[in-house]
Each structure stands twice: as structure tokens, then as C-alpha cells.
ChimeraX commands (.cxc) that place a marker at each C-alpha (Angstrom):
marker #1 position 108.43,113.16,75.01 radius 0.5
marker #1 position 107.94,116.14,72.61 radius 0.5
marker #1 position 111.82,117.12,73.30 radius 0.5
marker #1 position 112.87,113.80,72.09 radius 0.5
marker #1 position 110.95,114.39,68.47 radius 0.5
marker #1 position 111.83,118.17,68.42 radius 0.5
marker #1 position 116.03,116.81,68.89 radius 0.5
marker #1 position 115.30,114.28,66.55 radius 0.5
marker #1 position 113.67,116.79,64.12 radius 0.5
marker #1 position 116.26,119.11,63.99 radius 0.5
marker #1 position 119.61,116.31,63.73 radius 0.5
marker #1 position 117.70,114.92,60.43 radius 0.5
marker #1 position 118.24,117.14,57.18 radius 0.5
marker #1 position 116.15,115.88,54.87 radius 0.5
marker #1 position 116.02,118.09,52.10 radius 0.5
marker #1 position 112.28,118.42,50.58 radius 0.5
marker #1 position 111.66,121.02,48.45 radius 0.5
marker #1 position 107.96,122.65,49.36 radius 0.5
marker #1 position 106.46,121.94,46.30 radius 0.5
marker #1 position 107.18,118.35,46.55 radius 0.5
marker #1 position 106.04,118.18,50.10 radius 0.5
marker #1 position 103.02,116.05,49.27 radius 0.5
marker #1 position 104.96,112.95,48.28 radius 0.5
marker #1 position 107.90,113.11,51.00 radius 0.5
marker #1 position 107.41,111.29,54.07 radius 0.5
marker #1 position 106.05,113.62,56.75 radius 0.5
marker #1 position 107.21,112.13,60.11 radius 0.5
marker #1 position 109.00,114.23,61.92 radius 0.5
marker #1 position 107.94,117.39,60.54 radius 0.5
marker #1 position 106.33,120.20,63.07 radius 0.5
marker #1 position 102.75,120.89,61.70 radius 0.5
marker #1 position 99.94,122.90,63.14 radius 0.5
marker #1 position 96.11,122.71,61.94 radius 0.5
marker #1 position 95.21,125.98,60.09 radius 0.5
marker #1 position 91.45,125.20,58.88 radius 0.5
marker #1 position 89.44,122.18,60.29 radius 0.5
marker #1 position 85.76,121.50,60.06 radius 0.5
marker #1 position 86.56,120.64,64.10 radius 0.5
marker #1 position 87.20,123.77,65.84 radius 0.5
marker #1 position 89.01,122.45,68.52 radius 0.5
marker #1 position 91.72,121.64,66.12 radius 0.5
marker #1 position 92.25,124.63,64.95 radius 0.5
marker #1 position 95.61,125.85,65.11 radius 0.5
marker #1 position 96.58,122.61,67.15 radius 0.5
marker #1 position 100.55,121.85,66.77 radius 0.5
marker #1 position 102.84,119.23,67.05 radius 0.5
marker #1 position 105.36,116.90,65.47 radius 0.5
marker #1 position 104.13,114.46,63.02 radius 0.5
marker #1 position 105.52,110.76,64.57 radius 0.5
marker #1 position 102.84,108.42,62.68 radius 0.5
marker #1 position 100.98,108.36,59.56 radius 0.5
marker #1 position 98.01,105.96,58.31 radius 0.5
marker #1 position 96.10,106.25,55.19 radius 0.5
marker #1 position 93.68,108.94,56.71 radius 0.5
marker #1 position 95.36,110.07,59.98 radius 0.5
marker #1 position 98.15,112.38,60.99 radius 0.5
marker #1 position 99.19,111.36,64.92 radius 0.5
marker #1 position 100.81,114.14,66.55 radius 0.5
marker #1 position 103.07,114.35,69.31 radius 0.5
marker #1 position 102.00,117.78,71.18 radius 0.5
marker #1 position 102.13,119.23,74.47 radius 0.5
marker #1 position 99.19,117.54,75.76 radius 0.5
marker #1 position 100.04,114.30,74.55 radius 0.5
marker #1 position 99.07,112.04,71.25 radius 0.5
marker #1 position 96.69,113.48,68.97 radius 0.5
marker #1 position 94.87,111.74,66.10 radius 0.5
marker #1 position 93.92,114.07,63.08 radius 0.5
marker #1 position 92.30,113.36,60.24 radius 0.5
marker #1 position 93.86,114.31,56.90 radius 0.5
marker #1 position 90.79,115.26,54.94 radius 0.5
marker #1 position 89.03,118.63,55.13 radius 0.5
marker #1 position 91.53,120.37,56.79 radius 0.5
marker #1 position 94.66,122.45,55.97 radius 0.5
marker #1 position 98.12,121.90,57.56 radius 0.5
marker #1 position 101.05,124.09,57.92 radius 0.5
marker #1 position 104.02,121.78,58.03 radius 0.5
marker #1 position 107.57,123.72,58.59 radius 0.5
marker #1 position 110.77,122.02,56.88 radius 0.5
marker #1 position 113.84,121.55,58.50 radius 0.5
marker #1 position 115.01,124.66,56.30 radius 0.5
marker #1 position 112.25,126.55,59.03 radius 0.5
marker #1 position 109.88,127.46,55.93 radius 0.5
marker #1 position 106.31,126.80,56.17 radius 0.5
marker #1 position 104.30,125.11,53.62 radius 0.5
marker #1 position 100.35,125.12,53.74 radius 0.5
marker #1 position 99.00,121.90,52.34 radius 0.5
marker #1 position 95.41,120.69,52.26 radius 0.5
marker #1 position 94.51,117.24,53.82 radius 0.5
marker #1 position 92.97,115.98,51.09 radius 0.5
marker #1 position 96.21,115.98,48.73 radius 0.5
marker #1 position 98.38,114.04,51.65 radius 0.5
marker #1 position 95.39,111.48,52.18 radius 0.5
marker #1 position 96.72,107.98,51.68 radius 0.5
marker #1 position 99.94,105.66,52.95 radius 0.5
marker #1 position 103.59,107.90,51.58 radius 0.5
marker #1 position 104.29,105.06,49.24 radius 0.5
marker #1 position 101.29,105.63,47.40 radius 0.5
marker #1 position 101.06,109.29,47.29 radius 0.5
marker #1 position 104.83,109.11,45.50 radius 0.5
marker #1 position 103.10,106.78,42.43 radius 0.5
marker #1 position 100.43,109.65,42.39 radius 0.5
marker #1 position 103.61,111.77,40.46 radius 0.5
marker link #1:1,2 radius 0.2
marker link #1:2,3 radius 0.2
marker link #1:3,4 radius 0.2
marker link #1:4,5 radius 0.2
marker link #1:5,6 radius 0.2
marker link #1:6,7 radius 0.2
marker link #1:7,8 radius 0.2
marker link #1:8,9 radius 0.2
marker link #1:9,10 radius 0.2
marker link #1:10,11 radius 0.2
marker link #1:11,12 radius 0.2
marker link #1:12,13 radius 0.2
marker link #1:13,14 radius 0.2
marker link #1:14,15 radius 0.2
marker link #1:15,16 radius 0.2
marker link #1:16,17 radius 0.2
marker link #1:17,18 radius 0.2
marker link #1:18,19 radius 0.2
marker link #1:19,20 radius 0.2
marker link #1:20,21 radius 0.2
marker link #1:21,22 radius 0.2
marker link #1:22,23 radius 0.2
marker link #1:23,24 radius 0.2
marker link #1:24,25 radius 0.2
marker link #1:25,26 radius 0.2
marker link #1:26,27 radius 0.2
marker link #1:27,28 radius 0.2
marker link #1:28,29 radius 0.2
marker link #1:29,30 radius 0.2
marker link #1:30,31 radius 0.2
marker link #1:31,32 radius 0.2
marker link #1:32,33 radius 0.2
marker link #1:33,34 radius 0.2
marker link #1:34,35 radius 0.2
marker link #1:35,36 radius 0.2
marker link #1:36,37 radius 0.2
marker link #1:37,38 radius 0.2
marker link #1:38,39 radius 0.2
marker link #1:39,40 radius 0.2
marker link #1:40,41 radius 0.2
marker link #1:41,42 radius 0.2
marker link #1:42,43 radius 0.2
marker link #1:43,44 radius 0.2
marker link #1:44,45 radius 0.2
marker link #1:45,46 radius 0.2
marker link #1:46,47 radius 0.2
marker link #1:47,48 radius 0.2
marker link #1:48,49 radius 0.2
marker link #1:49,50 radius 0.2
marker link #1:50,51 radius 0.2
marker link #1:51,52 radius 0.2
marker link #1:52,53 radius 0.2
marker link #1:53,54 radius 0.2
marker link #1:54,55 radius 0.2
marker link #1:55,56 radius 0.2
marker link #1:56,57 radius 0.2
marker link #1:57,58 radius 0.2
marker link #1:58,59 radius 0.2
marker link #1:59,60 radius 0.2
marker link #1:60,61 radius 0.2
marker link #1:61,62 radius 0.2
marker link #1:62,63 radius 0.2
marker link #1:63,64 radius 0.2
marker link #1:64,65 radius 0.2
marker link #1:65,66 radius 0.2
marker link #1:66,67 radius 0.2
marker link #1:67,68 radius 0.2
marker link #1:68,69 radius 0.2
marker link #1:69,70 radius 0.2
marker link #1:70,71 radius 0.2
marker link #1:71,72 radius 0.2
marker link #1:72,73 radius 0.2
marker link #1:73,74 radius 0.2
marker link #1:74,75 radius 0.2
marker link #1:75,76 radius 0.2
marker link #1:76,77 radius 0.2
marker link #1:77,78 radius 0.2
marker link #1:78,79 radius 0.2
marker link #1:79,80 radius 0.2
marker link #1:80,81 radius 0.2
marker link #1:81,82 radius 0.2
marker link #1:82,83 radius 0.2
marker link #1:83,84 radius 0.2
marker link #1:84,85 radius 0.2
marker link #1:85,86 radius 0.2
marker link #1:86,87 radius 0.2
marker link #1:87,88 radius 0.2
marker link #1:88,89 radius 0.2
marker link #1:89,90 radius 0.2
marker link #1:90,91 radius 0.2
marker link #1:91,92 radius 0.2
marker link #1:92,93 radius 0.2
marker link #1:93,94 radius 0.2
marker link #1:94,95 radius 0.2
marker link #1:95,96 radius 0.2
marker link #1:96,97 radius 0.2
marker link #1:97,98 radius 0.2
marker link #1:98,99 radius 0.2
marker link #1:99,100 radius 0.2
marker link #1:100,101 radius 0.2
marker link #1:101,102 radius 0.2
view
């Protein structure tokens, strides 16, 4: 399933720019774990295909992962193939009410 999210991933160019990263929509962006008070998620990757108000679920290798957004720091690449570190706690919330947070 992970092949149909990494075609999808790359046909979409949505242009984000990194600083603005925290009110774009974040499905289908690759993102791996870099901190996490949960070492077993640390440095866990995957595509983003579902967002709630404190969860990221990730489509990886192993299957569907649900990771909470607080207390941990992501490392979401853009289609452009930069990487962007952003911590949890900034994305927490539903997209449409991160973008009135501007």
C-alpha cells in the first residue's frame, strides 16, 4: 500500500514553503519521528495519509501507525525533497484550525 501513497506523493506538487509548513495540510507528506518521549518511535517513517486533532497516522512499511503530535519532533520532506523539522506541539490540532492560528 505504501507504493500507492509514495506515487501519489510524488504526482501532487503542492508548493509549501517550509516556513509555512505548520498551517498546510500534511497528508501525503513523507515524515519520520526525530525525538519522541516513546523510544520505539524514534526515527519511525512513513507517509502521512490521516490527521486528527492530536494524531499523525502513518502509512509505513509495517503497516498503519498512530502517532501522537505532542512531545515529539517530525521531519517532514516537501515534494521539493527538502526537509523541515517541526515540533508536534505547533501542528497539534485539525489543519483548518491551525491556518486561523496565522
Amino acid at each position: 500500500m505504501i507504493n500507492a501513497f509514495e506515487e501519489f506523493y510524488r504526482r501532487v506538487k503542492i508548493p509549501r514553503k517550509p516556513s509555512d509548513l505548520i498551517y498546510h495540510e500534511l497528508i501525503g507528506l513523507k515524515v519520520e519521528v526525530e525525538s519522541s518521549p516513546d523510544p520505539d518511535q524514534v526515527g519511525l517513517s512513513g507517509v502521512v495519509v490521516d490527521e486528527t486533532h492530536h494524531l499523525l497516522v502513518l502509512e509505513t512499511r509495517r503497516g498503519r501507525r498512530l502517532i501522537p503530535k505532542s512531545h515529539r519532533v517530525f521531519l517532514f520532506t516537501l515534494p521539493s525533497g527538502r526537509r523541515v523539522r517541526v515540533l508536534g506541539d505547533k501542528i497539534v490540532g485539525r489543519p483548518e484550525e491551525r491556518v486561523k492560528r496565522i
